[in-house]
C-alpha positions in Angstrom: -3.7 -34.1 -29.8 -5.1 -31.5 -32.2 -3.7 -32.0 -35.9 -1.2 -29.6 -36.9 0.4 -28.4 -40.0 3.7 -28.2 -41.2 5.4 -24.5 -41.3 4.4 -22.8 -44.8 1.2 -25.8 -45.5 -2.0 -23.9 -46.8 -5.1 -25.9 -45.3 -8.5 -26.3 -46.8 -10.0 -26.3 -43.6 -13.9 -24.4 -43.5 -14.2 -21.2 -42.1 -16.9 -22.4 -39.4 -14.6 -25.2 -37.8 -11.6 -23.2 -37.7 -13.3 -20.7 -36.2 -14.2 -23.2 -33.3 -11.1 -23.9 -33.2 -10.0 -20.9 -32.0 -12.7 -20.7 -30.2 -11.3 -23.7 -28.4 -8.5 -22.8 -27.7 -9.0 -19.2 -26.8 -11.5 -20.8 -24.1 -8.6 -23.3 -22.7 -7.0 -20.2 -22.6 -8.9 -18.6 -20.6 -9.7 -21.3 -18.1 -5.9 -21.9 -17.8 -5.0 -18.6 -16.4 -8.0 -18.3 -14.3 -6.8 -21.3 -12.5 -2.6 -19.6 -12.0 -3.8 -16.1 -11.6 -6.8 -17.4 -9.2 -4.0 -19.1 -7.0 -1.8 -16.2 -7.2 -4.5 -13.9 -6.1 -5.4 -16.0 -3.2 -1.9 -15.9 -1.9 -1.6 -12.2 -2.4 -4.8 -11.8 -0.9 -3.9 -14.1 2.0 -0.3 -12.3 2.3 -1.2 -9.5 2.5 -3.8 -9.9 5.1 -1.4 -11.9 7.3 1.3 -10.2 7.1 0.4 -6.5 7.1 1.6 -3.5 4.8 5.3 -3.6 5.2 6.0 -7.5 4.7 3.9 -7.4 2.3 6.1 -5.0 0.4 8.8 -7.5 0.9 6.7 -10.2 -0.7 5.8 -7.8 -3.4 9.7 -6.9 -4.3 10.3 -10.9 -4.8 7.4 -11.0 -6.6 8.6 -8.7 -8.8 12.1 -10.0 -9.0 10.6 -13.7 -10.1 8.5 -11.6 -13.3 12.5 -10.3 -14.5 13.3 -13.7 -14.4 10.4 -15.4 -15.5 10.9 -13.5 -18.3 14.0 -14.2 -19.2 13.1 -17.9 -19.3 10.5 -17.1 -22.1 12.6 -14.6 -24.0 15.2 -17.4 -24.4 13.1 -21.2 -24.3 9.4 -20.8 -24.8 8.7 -17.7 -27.2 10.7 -19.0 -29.7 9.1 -22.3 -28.7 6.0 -20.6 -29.5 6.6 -18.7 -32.7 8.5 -21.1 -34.3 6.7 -25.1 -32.9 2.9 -24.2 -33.1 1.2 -26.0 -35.9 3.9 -28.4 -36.7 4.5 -32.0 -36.6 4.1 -33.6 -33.5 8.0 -34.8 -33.8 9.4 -31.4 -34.3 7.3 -30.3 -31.1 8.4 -33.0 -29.1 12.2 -32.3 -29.4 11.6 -28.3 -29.4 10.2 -28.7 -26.1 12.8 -31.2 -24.9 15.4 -28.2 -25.4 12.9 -25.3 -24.6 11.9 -26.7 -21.3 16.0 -27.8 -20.7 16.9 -24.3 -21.1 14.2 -23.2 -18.7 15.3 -25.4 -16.4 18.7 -24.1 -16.4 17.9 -20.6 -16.4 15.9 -21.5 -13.1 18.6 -23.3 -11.8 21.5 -20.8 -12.7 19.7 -17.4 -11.5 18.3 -19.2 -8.4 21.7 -20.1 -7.7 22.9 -16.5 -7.6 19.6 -15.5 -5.9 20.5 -17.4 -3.0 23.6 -16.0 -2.6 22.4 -12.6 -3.2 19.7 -12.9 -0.1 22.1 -14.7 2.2 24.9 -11.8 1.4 21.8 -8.7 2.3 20.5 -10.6 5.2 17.6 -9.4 6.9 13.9 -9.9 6.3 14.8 -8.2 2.6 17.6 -10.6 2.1 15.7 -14.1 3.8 13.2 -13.3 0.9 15.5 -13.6 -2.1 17.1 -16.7 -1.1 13.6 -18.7 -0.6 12.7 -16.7 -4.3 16.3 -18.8 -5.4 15.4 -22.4 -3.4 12.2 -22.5 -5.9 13.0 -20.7 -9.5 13.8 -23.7 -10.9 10.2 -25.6 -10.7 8.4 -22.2 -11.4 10.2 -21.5 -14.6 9.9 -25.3 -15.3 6.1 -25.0 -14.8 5.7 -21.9 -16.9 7.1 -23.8 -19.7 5.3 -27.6 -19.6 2.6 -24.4 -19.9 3.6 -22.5 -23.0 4.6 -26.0 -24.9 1.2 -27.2 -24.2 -0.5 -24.1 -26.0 2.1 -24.0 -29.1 0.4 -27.6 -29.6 -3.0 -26.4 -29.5 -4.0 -28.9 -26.2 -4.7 -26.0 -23.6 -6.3 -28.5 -21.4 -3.2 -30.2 -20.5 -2.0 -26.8 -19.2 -5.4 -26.1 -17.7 -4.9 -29.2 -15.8 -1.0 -28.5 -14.4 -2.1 -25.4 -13.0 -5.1 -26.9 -11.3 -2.5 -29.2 -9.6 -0.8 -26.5 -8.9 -3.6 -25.0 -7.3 -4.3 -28.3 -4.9 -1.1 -28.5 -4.0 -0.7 -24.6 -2.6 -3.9 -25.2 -0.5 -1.7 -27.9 2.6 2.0 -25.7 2.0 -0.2 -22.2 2.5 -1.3 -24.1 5.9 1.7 -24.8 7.0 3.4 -21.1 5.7 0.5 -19.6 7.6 1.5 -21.2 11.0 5.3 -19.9 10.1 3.9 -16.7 9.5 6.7 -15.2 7.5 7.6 -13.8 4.3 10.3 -16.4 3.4 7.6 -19.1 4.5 5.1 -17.9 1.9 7.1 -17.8 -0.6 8.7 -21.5 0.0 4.8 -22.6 -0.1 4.1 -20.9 -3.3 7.6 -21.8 -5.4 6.8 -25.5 -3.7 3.9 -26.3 -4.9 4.6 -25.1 -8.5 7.6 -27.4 -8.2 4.8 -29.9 -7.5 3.2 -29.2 -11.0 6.5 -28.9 -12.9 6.8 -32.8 -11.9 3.4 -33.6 -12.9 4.1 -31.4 -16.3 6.8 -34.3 -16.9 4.1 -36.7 -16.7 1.3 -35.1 -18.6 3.8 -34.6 -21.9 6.0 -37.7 -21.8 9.1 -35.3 -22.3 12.5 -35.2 -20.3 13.9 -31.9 -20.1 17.4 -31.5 -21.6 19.5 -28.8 -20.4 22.0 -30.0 -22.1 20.1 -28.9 -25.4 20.0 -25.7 -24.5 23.4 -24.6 -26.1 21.9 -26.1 -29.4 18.3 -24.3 -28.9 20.1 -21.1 -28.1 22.5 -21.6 -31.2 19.5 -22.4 -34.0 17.1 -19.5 -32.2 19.5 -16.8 -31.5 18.0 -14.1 -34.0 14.6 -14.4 -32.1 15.9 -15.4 -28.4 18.3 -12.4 -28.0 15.6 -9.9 -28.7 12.7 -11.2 -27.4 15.0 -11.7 -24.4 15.6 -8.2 -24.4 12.4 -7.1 -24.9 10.3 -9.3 -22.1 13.3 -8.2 -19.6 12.2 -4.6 -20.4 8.9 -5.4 -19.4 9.7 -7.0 -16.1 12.6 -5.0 -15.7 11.2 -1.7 -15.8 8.3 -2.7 -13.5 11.8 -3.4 -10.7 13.0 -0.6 -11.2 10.0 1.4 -10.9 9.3 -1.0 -7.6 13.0 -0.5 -6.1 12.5 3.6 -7.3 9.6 3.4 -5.3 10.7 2.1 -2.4 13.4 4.2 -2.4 11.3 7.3 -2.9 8.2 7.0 -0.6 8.8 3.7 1.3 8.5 -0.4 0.7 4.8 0.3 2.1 4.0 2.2 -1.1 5.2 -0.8 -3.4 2.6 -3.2 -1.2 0.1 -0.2 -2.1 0.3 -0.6 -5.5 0.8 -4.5 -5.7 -2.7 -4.2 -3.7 -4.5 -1.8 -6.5 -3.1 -4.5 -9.1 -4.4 -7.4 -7.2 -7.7 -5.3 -7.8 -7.1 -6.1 -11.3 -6.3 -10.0 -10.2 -9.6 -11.2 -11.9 -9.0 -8.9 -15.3 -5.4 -9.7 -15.5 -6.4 -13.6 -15.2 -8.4 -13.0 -18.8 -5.3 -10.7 -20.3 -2.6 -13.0 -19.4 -4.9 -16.0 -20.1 -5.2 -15.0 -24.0 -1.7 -14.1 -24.0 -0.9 -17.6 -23.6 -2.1 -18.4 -26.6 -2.3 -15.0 -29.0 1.0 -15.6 -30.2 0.4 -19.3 -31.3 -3.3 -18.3 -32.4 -2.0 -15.4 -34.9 0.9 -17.6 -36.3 -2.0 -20.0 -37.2 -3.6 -16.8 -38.6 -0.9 -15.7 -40.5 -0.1 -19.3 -42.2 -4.1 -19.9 -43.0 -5.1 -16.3 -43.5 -3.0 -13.8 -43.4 -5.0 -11.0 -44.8 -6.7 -11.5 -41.3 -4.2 -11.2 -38.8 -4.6 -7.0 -38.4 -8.4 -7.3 -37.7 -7.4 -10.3 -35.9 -5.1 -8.4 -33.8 -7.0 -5.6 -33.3 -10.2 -7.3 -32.2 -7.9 -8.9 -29.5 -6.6 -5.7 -28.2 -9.7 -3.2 -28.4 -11.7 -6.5 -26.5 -9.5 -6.5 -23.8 -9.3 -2.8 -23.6 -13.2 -2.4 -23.1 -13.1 -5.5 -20.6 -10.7 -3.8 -18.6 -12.8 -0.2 -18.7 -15.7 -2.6 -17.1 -13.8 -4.3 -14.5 -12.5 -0.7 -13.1 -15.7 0.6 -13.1 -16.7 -2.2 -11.0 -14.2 -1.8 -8.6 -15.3 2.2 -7.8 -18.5 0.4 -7.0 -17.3 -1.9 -4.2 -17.7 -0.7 -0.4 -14.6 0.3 1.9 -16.1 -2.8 4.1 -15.4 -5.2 1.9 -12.5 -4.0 0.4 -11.0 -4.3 4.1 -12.0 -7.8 4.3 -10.4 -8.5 1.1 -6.7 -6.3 1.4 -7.0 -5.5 5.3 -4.7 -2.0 5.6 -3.7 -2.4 2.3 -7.3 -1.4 1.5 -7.1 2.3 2.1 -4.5 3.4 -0.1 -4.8 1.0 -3.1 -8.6 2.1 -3.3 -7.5 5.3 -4.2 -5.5 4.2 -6.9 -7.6 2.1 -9.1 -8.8 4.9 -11.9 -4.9 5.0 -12.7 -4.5 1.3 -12.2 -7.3 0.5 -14.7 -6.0 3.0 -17.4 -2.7 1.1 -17.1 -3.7 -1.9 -17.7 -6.6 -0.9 -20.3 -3.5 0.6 -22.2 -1.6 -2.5 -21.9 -4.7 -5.0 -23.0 -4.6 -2.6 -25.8 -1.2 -3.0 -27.4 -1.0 -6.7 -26.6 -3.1 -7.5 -29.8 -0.3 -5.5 -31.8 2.6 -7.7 -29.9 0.7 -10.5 -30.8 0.7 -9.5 -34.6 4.4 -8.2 -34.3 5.6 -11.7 -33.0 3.7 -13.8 -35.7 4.9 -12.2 -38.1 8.7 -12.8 -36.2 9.2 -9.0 -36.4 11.9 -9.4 -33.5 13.4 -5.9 -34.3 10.1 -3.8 -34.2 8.9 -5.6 -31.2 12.1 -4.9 -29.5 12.5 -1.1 -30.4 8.5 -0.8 -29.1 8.9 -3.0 -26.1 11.9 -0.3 -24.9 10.2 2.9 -25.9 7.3 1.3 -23.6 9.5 0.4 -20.7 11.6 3.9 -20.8 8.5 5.5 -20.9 6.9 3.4 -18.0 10.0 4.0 -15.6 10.0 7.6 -16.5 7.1 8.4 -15.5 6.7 5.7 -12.8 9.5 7.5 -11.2 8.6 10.9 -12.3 5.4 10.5 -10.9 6.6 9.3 -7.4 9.0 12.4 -7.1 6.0 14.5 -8.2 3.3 13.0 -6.3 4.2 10.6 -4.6 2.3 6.4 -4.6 -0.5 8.4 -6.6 1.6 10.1 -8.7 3.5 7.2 -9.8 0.2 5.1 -10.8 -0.6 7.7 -13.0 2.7 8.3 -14.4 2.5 4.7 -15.3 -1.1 4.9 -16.5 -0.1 7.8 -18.9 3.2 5.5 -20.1 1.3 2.9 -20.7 -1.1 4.4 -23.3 1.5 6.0 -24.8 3.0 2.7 -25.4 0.4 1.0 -27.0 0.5 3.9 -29.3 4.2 2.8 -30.4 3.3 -0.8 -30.6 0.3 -0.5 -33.4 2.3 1.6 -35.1 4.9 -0.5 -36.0 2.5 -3.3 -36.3 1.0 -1.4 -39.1 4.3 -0.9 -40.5 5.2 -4.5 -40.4 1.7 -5.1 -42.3 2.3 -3.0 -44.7 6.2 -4.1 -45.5 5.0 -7.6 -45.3 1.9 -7.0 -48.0 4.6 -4.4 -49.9 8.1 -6.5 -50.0 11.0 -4.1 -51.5 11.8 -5.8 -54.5 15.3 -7.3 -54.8 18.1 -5.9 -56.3 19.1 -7.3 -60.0 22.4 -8.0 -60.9 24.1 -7.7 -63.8 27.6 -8.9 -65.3 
């Protein structure tokens, strides 16, 4: 395991190695996500191909519904995990993730529970959906987490390595979903086999879950978990809201439109989401070793993955209607049409995550919040707005105009926070 360093510990470690460090890690990163958002993009790929443009959409609105939740198991267990466990003794991490990955598990276990319920009660294809979502939250959010503890210790590898199994695992249940040939199938083959990692994540770290920690982990990080809670449900949630909107305003076929542009994006978002896993951790390490670094350290991460999303869209205008029917089948003829937008959006996005990075280093909870729901307000307002105006079009680039807008907020404040942090008010002197 890669030494680490107790909270607050200046090292004497030499510019060049720490830079390969992060190197390092950045790279396990990287390979990491390719492997879950490879897999992910295969089944989308694969569903929506099988299954045509309107179950797809049904697919598409559980998808959705597992990011609200997903994120609500990382507001509460493994971002706090992550700001507060990377670079310290081995011991502390061991019975942080104990809780952390408890309170995932419960999380899982609870809204799954209600899920369930929820999709027997609507019935229907709609309705079938949500209760497979509910049979398998538990082992996705259980997953997620061995994931997130793996990066606040600095071994990526070991997470790199669960996802791969995850990855073997979906190849014999998307057989068998495929013969089924329904939504609730898919899903049930998808949820499974990340159950099948979660197991093997139990392996790989040694560590029992306790759910029955999680009243203590919620207890000691409460002033972080609350917020951030708040703030990564704003994320997911908005993006529900504009899918339900949407559906609602044009039809579930235009959702399965736009989840097709973004699966466009599927080998871009793999690199965005890949350095997320670790940005966080990485600027912590920053701001403990060097933090008269972490701005240019920040902004170098959002500006690259900008410009690396610019290139990727401009790649996509190039590809030919032929293949992108092989690839998305009917979904291919509208979300070709929508991936100008689509790459703004997500250019935006790449952008402000090197500020959210900085923001949560520096444990900033309140800024990060107030940006993350000016950003979501904005991105269901003009979401929305754009469908009533224009309809699937005009909602992509109501979003793409949010979501620059957005980033805006979220450097702002990380300047602020900069600043504040370099400037301390001085405190007030009493006298008797």
């Amino acid at each position: 395991m890669t030494p680490m360093t107790v909270e607050g510990e200046k090292t004497t470690t030499p510019p060049g190695p720490a830079r390969r460090g992060v190197v390092g890690r950045l790279s396990w990163g990287l390979a990491d996500q390719a492997a879950s958002s490879l897999s992910n993009f295969v089944v989308g790929i694969y569903v929506a191909r099988s299954l045509g443009l309107t179950a797809f959409g049904v697919f598409s609105l559980a998808w959705v519904t597992y990011g609200v939740v997903l994120n609500v198991s990382r507001g509460l267990a493994t971002d706090p995990l992550v700001v507060r466990f990377s670079a310290v003794p081995e011991s502390s991490w061991r019975g942080a993730v104990a809780r952390a990955s408890g309170t995932a598990l419960l999380v899982g276990t609870g809204i799954g529970t209600v899920s369930v319920a929820a999709g027997l009660g609507i019935g229907g294809q709609v309705g079938a959906a949500f209760a497979a979502l509910g049979v398998v939250l538990p082992g996705l959010l259980l997953q997620d987490a061995w994931r997130y503890s793996f990066f606040a210790a600095g071994v990526g590898r070991k997470a790199f390595v669960n996802d791969v199994v995850w990855a073997l695992a979906l190849v014999p249940a998307m057989v068998v979903a495929a013969r089924v040939g329904t939504v609730p199938a898919f899903l049930l083959a998808w949820g499974g086999s990340a159950g099948v990692a979660a197991a093997y994540g139990w392996f790989q770290s040694g560590i029992r879950p306790r759910p029955a920690g999680a009243r203590e982990w919620h207890r000691d990080h409460r002033d972080l978990g609350y917020r951030y809670l708040v703030e990564n449900v704003g994320v997911s949630g908005a993006s529900q809201i504009r899918a339900y909107g949407l559906g609602a305003i044009v039809g579930v076929g235009a959702v399965g439109v736009i989840r097709g542009a973004e699966l466009l994006l599927g080998p871009f978002l793999a690199v965005l989401m890949g350095l997320s896993l670790v940005t966080v951790a990485e600027s912590a390490r920053v701001l403990r070793q060097a933090p008269e670094r972490l701005g240019r350290f920040c902004f170098l991460l959002g500006a690259g993955q900008s410009a690396a999303a610019l290139l990727w869209g401009a790649a996509l205008l190039l590809v030919p209607d032929r293949l992108g029917e092989f690839a998305l089948g009917d979904v291919w003829s509208g979300a070709s049409h929508l991936i100008v937008p689509v790459t703004l959006s997500v250019a935006g996005a790449g952008l402000g995550t090197g500020a959210a990075a900085g923001l949560r280093a520096l444990a900033a909870a309140r800024r990060s919040l107030r940006c993350q729901l000016f950003a979501s307000a904005c991105y269901v307002a003009g979401g929305l707005g754009g469908a009533v105006a224009g309809g699937t079009v005009g909602s992509a680039w109501g979003a793409a105009a949010a979501s620059v807008c957005g980033s805006a907020v979220w450097w702002l404040q990380l300047r602020a926070a900069l600043r504040e942090r370099d400037h301390p008010s001085l405190p007030e002197v009493r006298t008797t």
